[in-house]
C-alpha positions in Angstrom: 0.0 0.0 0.0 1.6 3.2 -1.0 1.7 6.3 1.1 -0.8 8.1 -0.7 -3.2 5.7 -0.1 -2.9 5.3 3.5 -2.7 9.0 3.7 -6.3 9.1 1.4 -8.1 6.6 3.4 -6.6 8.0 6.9 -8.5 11.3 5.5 -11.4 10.0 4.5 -12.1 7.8 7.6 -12.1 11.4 9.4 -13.9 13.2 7.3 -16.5 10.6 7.6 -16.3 10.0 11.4 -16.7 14.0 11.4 -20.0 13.9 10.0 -21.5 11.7 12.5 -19.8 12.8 15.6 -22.8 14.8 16.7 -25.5 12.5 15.9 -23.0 9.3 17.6 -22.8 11.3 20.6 -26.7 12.1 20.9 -27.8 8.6 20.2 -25.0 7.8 23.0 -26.7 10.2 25.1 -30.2 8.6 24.6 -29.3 4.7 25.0 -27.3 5.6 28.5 -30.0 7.8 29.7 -33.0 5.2 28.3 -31.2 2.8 30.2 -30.5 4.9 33.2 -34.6 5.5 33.0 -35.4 1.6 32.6 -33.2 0.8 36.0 -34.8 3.3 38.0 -38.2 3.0 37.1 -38.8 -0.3 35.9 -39.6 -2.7 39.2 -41.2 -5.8 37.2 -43.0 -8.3 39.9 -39.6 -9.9 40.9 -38.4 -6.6 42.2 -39.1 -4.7 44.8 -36.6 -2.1 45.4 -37.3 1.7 44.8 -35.0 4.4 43.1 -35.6 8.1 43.7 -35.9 9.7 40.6 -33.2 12.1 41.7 -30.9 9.1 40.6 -32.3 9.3 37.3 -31.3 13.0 37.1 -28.0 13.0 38.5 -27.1 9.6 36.3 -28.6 11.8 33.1 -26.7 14.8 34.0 -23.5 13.0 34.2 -24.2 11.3 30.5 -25.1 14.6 29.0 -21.7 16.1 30.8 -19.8 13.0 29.9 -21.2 13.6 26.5 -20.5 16.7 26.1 -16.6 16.6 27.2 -16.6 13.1 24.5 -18.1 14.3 21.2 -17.8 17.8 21.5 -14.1 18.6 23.2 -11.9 15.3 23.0 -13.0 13.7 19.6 -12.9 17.1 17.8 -9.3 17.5 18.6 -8.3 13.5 18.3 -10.0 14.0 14.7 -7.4 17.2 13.8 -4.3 14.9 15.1 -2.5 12.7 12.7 -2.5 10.1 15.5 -5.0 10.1 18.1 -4.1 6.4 19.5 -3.3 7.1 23.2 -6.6 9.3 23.4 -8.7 6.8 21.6 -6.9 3.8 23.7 -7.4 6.1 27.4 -10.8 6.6 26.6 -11.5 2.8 25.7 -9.6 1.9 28.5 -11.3 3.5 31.1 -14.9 2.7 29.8 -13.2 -0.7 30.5 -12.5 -0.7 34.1 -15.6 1.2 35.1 -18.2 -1.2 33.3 -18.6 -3.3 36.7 -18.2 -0.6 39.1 -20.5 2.0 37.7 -21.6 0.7 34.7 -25.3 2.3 36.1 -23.3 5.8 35.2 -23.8 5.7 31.7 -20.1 6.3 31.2 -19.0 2.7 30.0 -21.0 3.5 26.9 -20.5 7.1 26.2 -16.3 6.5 26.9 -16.2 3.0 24.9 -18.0 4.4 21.8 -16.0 7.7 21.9 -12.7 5.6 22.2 -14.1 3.0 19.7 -14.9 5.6 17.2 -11.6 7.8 17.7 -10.1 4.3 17.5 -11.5 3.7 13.9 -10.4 7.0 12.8 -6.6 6.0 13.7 -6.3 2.4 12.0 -4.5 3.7 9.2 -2.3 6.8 10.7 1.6 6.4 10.1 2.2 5.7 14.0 -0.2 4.6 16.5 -1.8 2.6 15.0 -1.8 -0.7 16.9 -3.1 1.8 19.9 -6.0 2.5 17.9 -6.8 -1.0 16.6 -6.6 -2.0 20.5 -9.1 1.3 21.3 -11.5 0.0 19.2 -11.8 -3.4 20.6 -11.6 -2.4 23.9 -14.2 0.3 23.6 -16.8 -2.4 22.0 -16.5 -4.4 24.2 -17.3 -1.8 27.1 -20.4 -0.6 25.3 -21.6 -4.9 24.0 -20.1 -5.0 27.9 -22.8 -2.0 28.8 -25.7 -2.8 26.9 -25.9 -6.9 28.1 -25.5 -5.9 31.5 -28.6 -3.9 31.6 -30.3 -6.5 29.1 -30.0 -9.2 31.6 -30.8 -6.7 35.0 -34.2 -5.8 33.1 -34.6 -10.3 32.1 -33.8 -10.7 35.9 -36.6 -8.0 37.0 -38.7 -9.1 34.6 -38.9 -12.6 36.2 -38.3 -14.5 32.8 -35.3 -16.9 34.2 
């Protein structure tokens, strides 16, 4: 593969990620915070615990924040830098380690897509490259990681195993 071609496709991979940075980070936004909603207000007959709705507000604010800080300040300026690898792999990374902990904050899936998608944009860049690859399988697996983990609460609550 020549250098052009790398350098073209590195280009174009931005370009593209650029145009649906906004609408990535909103539907982001809307899946943490419609899940947020589901494990606060959604009892089912198998449970019987109660959540303030003041949880649902902080947990929402902190997406929207965490949002905010993702797809509007660090994956702007990852997407101007020839090689965004170490931001793309931090952000992957940390979505990572707080899916158990505090996965009900919304930020496994706001950091692991953000990472994942910054990732993508640095495949192809002259160095850092390996970085990004690793980003992007680390930041899927926190959001597949995010998502199951409230599938399988709302089964549980639902009574269906």
């Amino acid at each position: 593969m020549s250098s052009q071609t790398v350098h073209s496709s590195f280009s174009t991979d931005r370009d593209r990620l650029r145009k649906v940075l906004l609408a990535t980070g909103i539907v982001s936004a809307l899946i943490a915070t419609g899940f947020t909603a589901i494990g606060v207000f959604y009892r089912g007959p198998e449970h019987h615990h109660t959540h303030s709705p003041w949880e649902f507000y902080f947990v929402a604010a902190v997406v929207v924040i965490a949002t905010a800080v993702v797809f509007g300040f660090l994956l702007p300026r990852g997407l101007r830098k020839e090689s965004a690898g170490g931001t793309a792999l931090t952000l992957s990374s940390i979505a990572l380690l707080v899916l158990l902990p505090a996965f009900w904050s919304g930020l496994p899936l706001v950091l692991g897509v953000g990472g994942a998608m910054l990732g993508y944009a640095g495949k192809n860049a002259v160095s850092g490259s390996g970085k990004s690859t690793v980003a992007v399988v680390l930041g899927l697996l926190a959001a597949v990681g995010y998502v199951a983990i409230y599938i399988l609460d709302t089964v549980d609550r639902a009574g269906i195993f």
